[in-house]
MOPAC internal coordinates of N, CA, C and O (Angstrom, degrees):
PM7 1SCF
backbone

  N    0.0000 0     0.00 0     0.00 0    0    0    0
  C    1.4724 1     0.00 0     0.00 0    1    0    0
  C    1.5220 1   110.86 1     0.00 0    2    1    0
  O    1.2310 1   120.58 1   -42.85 1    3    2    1
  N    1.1788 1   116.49 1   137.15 1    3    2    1
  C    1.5675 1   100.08 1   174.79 1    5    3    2
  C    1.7557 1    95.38 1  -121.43 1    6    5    3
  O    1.2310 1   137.79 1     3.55 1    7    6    5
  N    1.5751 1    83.14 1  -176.45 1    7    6    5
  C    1.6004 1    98.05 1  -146.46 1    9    7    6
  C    1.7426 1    93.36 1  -102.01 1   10    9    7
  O    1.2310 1   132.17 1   -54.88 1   11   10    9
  N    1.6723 1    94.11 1   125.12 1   11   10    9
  C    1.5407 1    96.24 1   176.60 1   13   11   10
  C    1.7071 1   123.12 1   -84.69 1   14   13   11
  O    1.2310 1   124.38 1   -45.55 1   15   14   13
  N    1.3106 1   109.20 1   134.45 1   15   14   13
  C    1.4577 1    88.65 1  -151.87 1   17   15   14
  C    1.7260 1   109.84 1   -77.25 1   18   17   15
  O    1.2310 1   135.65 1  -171.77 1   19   18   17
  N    1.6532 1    87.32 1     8.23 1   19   18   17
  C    2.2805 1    88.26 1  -156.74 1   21   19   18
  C    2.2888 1    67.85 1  -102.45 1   22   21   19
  O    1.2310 1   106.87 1   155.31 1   23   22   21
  N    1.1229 1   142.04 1   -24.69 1   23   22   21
  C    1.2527 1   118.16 1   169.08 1   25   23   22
  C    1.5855 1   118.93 1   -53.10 1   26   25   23
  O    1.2310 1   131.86 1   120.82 1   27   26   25
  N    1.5568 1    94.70 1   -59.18 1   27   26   25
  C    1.7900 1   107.56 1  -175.42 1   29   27   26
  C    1.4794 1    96.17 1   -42.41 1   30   29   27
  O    1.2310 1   108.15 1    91.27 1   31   30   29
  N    1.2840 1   139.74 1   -88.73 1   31   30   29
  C    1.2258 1   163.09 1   -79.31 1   33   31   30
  C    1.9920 1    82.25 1  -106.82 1   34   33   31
  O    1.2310 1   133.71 1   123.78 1   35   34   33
  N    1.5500 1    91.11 1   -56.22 1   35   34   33
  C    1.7836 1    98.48 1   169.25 1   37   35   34
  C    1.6884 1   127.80 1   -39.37 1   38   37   35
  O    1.2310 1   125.80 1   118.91 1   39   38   37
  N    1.7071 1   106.46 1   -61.09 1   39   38   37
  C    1.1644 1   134.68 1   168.69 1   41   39   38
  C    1.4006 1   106.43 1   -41.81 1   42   41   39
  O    1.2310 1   116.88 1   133.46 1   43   42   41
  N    1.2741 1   123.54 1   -46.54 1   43   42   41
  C    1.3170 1   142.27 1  -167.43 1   45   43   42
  C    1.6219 1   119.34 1   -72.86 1   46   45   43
  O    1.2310 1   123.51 1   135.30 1   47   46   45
  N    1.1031 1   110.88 1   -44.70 1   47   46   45
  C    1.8547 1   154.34 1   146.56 1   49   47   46
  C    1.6420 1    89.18 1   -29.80 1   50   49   47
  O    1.2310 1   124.44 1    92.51 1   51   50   49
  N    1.1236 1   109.09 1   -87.49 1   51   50   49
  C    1.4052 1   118.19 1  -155.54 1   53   51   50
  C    1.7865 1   117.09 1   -62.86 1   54   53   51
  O    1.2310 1   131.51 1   144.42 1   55   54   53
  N    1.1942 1    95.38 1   -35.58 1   55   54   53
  C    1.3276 1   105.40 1  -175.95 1   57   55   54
  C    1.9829 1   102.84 1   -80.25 1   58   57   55
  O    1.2310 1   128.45 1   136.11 1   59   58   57
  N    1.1655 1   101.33 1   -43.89 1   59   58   57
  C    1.7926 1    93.01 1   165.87 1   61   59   58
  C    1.5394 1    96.93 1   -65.66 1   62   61   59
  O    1.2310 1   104.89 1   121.94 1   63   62   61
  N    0.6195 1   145.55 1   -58.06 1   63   62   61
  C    1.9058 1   130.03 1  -156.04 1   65   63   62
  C    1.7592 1   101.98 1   -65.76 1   66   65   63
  O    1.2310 1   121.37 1   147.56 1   67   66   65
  N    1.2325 1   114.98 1   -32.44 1   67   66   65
  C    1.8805 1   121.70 1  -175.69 1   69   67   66
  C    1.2466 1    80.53 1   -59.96 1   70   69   67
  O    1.2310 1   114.02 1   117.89 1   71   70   69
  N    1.6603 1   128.92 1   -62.11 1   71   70   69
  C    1.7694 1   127.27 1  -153.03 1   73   71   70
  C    1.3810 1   113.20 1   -63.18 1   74   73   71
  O    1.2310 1   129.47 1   142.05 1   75   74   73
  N    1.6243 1    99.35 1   -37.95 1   75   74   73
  C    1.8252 1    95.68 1   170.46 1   77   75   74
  C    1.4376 1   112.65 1   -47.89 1   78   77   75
  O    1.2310 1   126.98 1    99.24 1   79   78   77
  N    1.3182 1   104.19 1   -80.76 1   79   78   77
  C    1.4002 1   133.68 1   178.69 1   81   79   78
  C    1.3771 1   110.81 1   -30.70 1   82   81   79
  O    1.2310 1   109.94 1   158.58 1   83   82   81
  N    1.2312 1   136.50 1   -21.42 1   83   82   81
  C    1.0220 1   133.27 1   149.41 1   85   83   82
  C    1.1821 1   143.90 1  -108.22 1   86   85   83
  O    1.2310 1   121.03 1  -178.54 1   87   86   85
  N    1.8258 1   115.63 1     1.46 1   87   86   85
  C    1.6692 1   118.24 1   153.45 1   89   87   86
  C    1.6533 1    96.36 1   -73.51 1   90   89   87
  O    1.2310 1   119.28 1   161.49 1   91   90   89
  N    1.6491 1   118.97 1   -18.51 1   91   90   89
  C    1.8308 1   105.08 1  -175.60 1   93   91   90
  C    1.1153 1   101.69 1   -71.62 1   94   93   91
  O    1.2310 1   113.60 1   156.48 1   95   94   93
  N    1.2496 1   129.71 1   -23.52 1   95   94   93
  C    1.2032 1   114.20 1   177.08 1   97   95   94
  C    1.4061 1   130.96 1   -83.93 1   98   97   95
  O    1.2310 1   132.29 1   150.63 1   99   98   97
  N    1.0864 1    93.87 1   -29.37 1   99   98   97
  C    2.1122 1   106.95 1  -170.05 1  101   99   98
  C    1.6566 1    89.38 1   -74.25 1  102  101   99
  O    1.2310 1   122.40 1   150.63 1  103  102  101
  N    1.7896 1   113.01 1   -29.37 1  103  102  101
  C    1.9026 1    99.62 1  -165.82 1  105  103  102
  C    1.5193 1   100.64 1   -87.37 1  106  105  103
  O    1.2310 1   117.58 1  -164.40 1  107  106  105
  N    1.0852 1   122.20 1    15.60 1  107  106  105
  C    1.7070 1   128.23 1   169.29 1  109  107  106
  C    1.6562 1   107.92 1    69.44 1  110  109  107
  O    1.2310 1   127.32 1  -132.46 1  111  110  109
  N    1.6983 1   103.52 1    47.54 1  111  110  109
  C    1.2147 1   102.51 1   178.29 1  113  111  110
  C    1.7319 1   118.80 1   -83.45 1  114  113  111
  O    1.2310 1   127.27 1   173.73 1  115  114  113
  N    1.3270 1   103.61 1    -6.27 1  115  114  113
  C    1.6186 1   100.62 1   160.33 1  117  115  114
  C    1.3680 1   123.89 1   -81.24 1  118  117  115
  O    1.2310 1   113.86 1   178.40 1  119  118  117
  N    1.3109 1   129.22 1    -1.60 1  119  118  117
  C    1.7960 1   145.98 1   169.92 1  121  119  118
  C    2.1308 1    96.16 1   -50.59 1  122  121  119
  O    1.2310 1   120.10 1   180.00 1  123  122  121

């Protein structure tokens, strides 16, 4: 299988936005 680069790049996307989304949360950005 090879690796699509518009998948990676997506995968990649999503998983940085989960990490935001969840230091906003742990730094009590809903206060």
């Amino acid at each position: 299988m090879k690796r699509r680069p518009l998948a990676v790049a997506a995968s990649l996307f999503a998983l940085g936005a989960a990490l935001a989304v969840l230091l906003w949360h742990l730094s009590g950005g809903k206060g």
